[in-house]
N, C-alpha and C positions, 0 to 999 in steps of 0.2 A: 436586542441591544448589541452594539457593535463592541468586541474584546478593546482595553487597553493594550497599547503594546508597553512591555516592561524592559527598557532600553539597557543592556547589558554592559559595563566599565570592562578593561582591558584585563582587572583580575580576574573577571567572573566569568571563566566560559562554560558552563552553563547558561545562565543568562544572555551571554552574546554569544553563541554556537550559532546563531541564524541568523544574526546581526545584517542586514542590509542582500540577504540570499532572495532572492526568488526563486520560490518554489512552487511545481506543478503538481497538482494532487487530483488522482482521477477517483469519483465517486464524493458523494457528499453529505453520508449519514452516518453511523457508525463512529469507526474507527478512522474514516477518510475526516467527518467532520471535528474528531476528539484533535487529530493530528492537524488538521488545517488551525485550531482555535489553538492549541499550544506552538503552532510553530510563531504565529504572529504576536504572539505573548514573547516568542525570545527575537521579537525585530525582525521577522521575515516578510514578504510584498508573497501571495499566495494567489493562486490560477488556480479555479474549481472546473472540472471536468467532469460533465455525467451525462446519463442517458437524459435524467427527468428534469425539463428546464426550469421546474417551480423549487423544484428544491437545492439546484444550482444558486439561482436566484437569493433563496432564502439562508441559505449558508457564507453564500457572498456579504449578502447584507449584514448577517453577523460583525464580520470581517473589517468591515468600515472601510477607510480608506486603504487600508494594505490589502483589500480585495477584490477580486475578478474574477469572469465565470465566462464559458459560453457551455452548452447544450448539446452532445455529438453519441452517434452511436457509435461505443469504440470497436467494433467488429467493421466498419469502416473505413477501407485505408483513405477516401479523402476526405471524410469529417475529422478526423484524427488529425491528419496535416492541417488542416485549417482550423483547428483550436490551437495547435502547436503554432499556428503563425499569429493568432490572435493572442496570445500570450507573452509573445516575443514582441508585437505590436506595444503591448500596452506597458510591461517591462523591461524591454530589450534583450535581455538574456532570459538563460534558464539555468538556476544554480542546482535546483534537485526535484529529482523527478519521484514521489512515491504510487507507484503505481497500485492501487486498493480495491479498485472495481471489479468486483464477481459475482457470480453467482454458486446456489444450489440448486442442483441438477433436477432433484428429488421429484420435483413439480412436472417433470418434461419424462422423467423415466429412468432418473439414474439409480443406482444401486447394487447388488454384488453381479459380478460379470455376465450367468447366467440368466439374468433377469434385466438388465440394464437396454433400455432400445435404443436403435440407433439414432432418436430425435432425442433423449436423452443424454449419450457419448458427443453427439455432434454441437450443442445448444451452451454443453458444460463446459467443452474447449472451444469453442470460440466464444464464449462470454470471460471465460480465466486466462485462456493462454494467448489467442489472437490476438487480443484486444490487447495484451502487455505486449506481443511484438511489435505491434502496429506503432502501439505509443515509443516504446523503445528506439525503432527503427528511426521515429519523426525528431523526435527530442536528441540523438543522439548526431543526426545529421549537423543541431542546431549545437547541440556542446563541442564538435569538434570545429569548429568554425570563430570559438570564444578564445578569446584570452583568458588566461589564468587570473584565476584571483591572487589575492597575496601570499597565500598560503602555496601556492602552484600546481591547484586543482580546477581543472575544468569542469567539470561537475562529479553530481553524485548520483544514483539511481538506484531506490532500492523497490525491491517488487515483492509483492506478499503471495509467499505459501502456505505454508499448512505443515502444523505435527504428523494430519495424516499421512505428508509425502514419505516419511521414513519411520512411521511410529505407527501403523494400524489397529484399531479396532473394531472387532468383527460384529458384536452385538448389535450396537445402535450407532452407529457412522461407518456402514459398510456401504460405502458410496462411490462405487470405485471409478468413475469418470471424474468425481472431484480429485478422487487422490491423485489418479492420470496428472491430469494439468497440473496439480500442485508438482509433485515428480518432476515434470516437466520445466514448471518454470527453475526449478532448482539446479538443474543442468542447465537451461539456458543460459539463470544468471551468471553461473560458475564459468559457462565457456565464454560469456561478454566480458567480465571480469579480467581472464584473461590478456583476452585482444585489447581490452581499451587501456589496462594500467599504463602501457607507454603513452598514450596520448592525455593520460593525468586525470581519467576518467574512473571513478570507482562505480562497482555495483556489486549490491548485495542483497543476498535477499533474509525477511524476516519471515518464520514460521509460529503464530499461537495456537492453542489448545482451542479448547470454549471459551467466546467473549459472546458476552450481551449485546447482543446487537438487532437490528430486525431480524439477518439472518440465519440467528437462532433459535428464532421465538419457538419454533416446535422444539426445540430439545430443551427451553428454558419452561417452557408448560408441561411436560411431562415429568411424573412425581417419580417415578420410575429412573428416568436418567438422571436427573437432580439429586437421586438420594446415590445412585453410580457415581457421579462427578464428585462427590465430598469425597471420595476418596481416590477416584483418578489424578482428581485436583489438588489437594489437600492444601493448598497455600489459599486459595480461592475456586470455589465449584461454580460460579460464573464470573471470571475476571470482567471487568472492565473494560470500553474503548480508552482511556485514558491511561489505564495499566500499559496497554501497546505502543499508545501513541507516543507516550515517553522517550521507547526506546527507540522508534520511529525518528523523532528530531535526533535524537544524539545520531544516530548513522546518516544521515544527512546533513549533517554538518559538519564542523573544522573541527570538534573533538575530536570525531571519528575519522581523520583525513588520511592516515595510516592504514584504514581497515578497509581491505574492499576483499570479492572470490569467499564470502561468511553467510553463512546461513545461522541467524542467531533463533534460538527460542526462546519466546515467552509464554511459558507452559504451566507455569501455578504447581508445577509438579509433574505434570502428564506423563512426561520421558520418564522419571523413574521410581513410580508408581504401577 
């Protein structure tokens, strides 16, 4: 069943923080899909990007008419470019980019340094970190190229890392090619940030703890880390896609038109625990 959208008045920004944006969201379960269904709740037009074309599909549908999708493997610089052009096709601009789509490594080899293979380190950055240049590079081509909105922001872009990048635990997420790319993209953002604020461009990126999501079905079945997380996590031992995706809309939007070069967490606690 397709979301209403909940049309936001001039007090409410909340409610209009995404007011008439087109937003690009790559991946389409999770926390891409928690964020695609509140962005269009606050008046956003929404572009689904992923590897899997059924589930593209089926998130779009959600979406109703403020939704669009096409199908691309983002480790590809021309299927990348050509979702970025079919997005532009179908809403002329691009107001914000959340970049969501990743993986875990675990499946291919990743894990602490001495053990990690090289089809492991290789599979886990370019699924994390490529795939967010790629898109980066495509989508920004296309924001430098717009007009301002009213606010006198060209766009936004925020890209997802991880508590792991600067918060490690060695136990049971000693997975260090994920942490690699999170790292990475966290210096990315910070040096895109940067370069783009003159041209009225923000990027930022967002870092969670544990969220419930497919991607962590192994560490959400194990009684062992779950009874660890009640106290890593103490606010929540498995947050929500929706916990995230909250703060997701508000950094792409005109609330957040001030904040760019941020790394926020939403951690349940993680950091200081």
């Amino acid at each position: 069943m397709a979301v209403s959208v909940r049309k936001g008045g001039s007090g409410d920004a909340v409610a209009g923080n995404l007011e008439d944006k087109v937003c690009l969201i790559t991946g389409s379960t999770g926390i891409a899909e928690a964020t695609a269904l509140q962005a269009v709740e606050q008046g956003a037009r929404v572009f689904v990007v992923s590897r899997t074309q059924e589930n593209c599909r089926g998130l779009a549908d959600k979406l109703g008419e403020s939704g669009g999708y096409r199908a691309a493997d983002l480790t590809k610089g021309e299927e990348v470019a050509a979702a970025v052009a079919a997005c532009v096709e179908q809403w002329g601009r691009i107001d914000g980019l959340f970049n969501v789509a990743g993986i875990s490594g675990r499946k291919f080899g990743d894990g602490p340094l001495h053990e990690c293979t090289e089809e492991g380190w290789d599979m886990t950055l370019d699924a994390n970190l490529k795939s967010m240049f790629l898109m980066c590079r495509a989508v920004l081509g296309q924001m430098m190229e717009q007009e301002e909105n009213a606010k006198g922001i060209r766009g936004a872009i925020l890209n997802m890392a991880s508590v792991l990048a600067f918060s490690p635990e060695r136990n049971f997420f000693a997975a260090h090619a994920y942490a690699a790319s999170k790292g990475a993209i966290v210096s990315m953002s910070k040096a895109a940030a940067a370069y783009y604020a003159p041209h009225k461009i923000r990027v930022n990126a967002i870092a969670p703890a544990l969220v419930e999501t497919p991607m962590s079905k192994r560490a959400g079945e194990n009684t062992e880390i779950v009874a660890f997380m009640r106290k890593k996590q103490p606010l929540a031992a498995m947050m929500t896609a929706e916990d995230v995706a909250g703060m997701a809309v508000f950094l792409l939007g005109d609330a957040a038109r001030a904040i760019t070069g941020d790394v926020v967490s939403v951690d349940a606690g993680w950091c200081v625990s």
